[in-house]
Structure formats: C-alpha cells, structure tokens
TIDO-934156 format. One record per atom (N, C-alpha, C, CB): atom name; x, y, z. Coordinates in steps of 0.02 Angstrom, whole numbers. Glycine has a CB too. Layout:
residues N
CA,X,Y,Z .
...
end
This chain:
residues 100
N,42,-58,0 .
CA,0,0,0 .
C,45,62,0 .
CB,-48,0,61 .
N,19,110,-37 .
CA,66,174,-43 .
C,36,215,1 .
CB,74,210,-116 .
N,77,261,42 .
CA,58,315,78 .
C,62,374,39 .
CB,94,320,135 .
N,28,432,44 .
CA,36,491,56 .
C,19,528,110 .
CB,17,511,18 .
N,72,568,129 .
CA,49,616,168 .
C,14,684,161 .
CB,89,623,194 .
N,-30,667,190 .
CA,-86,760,194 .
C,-61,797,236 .
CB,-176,763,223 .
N,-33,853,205 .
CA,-25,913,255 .
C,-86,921,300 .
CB,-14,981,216 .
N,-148,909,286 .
CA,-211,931,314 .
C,-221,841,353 .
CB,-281,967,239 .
N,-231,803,334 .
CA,-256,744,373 .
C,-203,697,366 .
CB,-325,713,349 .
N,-124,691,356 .
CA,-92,661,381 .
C,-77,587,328 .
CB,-123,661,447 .
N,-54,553,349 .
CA,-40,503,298 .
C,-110,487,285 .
CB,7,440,320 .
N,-110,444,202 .
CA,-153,421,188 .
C,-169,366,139 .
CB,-173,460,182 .
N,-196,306,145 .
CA,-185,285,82 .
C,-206,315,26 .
CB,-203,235,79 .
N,-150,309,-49 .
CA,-147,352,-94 .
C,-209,346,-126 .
CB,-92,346,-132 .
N,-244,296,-127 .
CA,-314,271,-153 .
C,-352,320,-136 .
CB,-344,205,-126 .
N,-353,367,-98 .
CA,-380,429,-74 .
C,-373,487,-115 .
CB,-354,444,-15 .
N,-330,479,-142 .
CA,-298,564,-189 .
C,-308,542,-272 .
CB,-180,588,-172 .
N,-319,614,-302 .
CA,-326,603,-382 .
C,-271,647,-393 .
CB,-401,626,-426 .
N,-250,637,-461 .
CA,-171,651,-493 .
C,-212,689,-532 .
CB,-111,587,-531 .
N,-180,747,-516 .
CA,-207,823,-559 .
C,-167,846,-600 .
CB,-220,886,-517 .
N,-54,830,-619 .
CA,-54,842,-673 .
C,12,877,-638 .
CB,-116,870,-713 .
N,59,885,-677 .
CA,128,948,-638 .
C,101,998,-634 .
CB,202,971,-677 .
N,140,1035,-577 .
CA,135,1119,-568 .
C,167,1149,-638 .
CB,186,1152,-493 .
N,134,1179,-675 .
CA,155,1220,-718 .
C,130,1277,-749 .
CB,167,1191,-752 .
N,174,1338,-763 .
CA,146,1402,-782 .
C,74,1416,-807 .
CB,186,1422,-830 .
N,35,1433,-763 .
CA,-27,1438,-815 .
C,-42,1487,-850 .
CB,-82,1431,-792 .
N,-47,1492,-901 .
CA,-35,1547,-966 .
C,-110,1592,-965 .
CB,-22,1497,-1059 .
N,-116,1662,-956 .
CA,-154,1692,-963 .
C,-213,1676,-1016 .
CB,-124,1736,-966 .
N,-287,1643,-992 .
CA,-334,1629,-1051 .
C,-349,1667,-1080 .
CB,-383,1606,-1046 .
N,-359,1738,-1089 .
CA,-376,1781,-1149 .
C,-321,1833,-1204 .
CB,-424,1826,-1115 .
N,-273,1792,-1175 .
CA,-216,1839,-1231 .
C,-167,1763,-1243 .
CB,-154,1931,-1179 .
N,-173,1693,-1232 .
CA,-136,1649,-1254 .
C,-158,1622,-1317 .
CB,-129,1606,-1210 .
N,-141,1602,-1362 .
CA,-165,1569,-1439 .
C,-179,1517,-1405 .
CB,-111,1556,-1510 .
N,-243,1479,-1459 .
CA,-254,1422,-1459 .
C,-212,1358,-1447 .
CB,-275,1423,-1503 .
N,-150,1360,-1480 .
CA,-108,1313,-1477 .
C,-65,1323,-1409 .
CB,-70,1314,-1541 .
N,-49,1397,-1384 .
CA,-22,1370,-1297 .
C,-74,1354,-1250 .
CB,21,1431,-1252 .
N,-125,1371,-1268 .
CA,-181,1352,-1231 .
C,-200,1255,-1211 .
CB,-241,1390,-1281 .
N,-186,1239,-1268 .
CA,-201,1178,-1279 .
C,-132,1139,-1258 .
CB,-226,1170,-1352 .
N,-73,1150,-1269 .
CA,-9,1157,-1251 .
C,-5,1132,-1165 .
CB,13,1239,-1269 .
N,-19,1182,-1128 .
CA,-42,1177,-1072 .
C,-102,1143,-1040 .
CB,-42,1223,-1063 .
N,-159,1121,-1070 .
CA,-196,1077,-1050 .
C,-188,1022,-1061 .
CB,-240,1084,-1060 .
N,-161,974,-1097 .
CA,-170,920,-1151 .
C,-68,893,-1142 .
CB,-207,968,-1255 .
N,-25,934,-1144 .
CA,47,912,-1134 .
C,77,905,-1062 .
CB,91,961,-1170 .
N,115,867,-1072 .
CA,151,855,-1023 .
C,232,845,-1023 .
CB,122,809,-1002 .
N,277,853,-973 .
CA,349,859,-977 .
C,367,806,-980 .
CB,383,889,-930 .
N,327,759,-922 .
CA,361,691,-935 .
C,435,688,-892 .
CB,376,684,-1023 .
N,452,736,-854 .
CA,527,740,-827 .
C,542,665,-796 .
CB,535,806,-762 .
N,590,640,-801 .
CA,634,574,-774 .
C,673,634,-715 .
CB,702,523,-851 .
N,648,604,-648 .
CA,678,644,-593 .
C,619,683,-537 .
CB,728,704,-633 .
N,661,738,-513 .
CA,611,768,-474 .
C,559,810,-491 .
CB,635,797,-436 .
N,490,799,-480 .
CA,447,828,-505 .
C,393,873,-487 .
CB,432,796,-523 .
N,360,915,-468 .
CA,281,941,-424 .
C,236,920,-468 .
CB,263,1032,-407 .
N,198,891,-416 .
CA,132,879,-449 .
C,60,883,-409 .
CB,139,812,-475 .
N,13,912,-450 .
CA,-48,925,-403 .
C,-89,863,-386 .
CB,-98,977,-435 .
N,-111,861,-325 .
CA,-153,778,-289 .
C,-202,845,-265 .
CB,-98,705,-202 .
N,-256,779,-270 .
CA,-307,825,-238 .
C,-343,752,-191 .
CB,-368,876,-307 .
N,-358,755,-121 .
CA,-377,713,-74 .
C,-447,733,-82 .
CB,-342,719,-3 .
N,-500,671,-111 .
CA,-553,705,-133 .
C,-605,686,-82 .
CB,-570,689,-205 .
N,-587,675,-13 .
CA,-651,655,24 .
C,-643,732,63 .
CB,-649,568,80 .
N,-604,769,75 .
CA,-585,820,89 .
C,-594,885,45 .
CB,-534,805,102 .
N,-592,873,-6 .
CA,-585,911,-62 .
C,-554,955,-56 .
CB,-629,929,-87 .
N,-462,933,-35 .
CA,-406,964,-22 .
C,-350,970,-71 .
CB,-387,937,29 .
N,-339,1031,-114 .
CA,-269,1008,-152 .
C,-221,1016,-134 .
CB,-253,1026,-204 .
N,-142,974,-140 .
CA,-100,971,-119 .
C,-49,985,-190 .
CB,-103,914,-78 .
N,24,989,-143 .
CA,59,1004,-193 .
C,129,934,-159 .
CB,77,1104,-200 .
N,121,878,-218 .
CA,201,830,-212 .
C,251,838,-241 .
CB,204,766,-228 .
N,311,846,-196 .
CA,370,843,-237 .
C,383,763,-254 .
CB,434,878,-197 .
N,387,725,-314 .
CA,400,654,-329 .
C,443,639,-388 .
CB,338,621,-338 .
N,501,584,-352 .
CA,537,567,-380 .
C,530,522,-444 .
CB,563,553,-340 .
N,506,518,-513 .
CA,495,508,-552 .
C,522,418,-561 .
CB,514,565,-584 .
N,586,426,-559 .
CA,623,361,-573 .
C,613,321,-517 .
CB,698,368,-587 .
N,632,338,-452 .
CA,603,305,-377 .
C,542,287,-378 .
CB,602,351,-318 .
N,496,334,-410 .
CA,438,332,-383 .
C,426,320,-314 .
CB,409,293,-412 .
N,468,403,-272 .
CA,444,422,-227 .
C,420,466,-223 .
CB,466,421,-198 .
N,389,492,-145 .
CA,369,551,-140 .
C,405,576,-98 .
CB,310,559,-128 .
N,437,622,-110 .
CA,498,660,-65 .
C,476,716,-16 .
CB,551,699,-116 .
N,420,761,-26 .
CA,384,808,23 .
C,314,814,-20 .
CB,429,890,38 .
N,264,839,42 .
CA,190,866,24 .
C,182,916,55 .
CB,134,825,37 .
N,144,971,13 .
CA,118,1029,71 .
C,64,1073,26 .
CB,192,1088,105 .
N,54,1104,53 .
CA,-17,1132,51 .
C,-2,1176,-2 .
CB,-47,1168,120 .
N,-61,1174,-84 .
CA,-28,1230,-128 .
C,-35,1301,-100 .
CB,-61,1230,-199 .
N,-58,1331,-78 .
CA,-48,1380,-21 .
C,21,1417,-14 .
CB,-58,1342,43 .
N,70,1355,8 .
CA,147,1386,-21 .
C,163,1407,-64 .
CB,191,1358,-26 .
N,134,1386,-111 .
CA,160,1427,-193 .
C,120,1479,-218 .
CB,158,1375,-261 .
N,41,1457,-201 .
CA,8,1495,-235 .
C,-57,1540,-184 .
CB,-16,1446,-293 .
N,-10,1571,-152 .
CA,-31,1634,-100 .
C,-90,1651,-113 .
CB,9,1699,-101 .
N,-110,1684,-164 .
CA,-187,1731,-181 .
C,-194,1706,-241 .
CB,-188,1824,-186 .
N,-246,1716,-242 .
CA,-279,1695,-316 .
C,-276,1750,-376 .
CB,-362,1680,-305 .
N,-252,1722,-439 .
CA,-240,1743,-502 .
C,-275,1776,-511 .
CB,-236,1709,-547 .
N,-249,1851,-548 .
CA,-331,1904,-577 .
C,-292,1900,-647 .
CB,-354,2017,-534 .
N,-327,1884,-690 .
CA,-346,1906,-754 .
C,-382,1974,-801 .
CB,-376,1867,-758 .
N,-363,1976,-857 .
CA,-410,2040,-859 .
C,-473,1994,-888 .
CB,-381,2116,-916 .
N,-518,2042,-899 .
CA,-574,2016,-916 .
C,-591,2023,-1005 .
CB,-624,2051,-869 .
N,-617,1955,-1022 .
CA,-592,1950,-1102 .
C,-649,2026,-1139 .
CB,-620,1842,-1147 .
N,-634,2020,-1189 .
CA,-613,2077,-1224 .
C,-716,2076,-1239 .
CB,-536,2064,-1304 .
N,-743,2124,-1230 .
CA,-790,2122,-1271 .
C,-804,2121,-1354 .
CB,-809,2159,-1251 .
N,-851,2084,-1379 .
CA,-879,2083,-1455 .
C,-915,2135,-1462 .
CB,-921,2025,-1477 .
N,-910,2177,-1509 .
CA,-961,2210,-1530 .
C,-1022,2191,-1566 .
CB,-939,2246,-1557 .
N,-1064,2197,-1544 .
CA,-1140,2161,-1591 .
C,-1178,2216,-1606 .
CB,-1199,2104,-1545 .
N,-1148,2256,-1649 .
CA,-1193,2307,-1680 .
C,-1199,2280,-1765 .
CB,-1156,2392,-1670 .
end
C-alpha cells in the first residue's frame, strides 16, 4: 500500500488522492493562442527525476502540492498549494464583441 501524506489529514492511503497533473505556468486565457492554450492543458513534460505535482484528497476536497521522484517513484515532500500559490490569479477580463 502506498502512503501519502496530507498536510491537512496526515498520511493516507494514496487510493484517497486524484493526480491532477505537474505544477506548471498557467498561461493567461484571454491573450494565449489556441495552440499554448491547448499546449498547457493536453501536454506534459514527462521529466525522469524530481517533479511537483498537483493531488487532490477528494473526500476532503483538499489540493495538495508533491514533490515526486519520477524514477524512484517516490514522494519526497507534500504541502499545502498555499505555499506557492498565496492569492488567487486576476486576469483581465476578455475583451468584449461588438454586436452592432
């Protein structure tokens, strides 16, 4: 059985958490092209080594942030995305159409 640990509830079996994907840049939605858009939803790095990746503990409906060793397939630290991602993203707001 694999553990993870929850910053919020502590070890857990991993059967508990869903794999949400690496931490990576998220590209502004109303000024990115179609193709980084998709780029970023749909790709992945694939890194051999150390990695972040988002878990989300869904009886909690808690997301976390793992550092995991790719080739080990360990998990080296967990903590709360909170550390990285302080306040929430403002965007501008997309562009109005004219419908005249």
């Amino acid at each position: 059985m694999k553990i993870l640990n929850c910053p919020l509830n502590g070890p857990r079996n991993i059967s508990e958490f869903v794999y949400g994907g690496e931490v990576v840049e998220h590209p502004e939605p109303h000024i990115s092209s179609n193709a980084e858009w998709a780029d970023y939803v749909f790709l992945e790095n694939n890194t051999a080594g150390v990695v972040r990746e988002w878990w989300y503990h869904a009886p909690t409906a808690y997301w976390i942030i793992a550092e995991r060793d790719t080739v080990a397939d360990e998990i080296i630290r967990t903590y709360p995305a909170s550390e990285v991602y302080g306040e929430r993203m403002a965007y501008p707001a997309p562009p109005q159409l004219d419908e005249s």
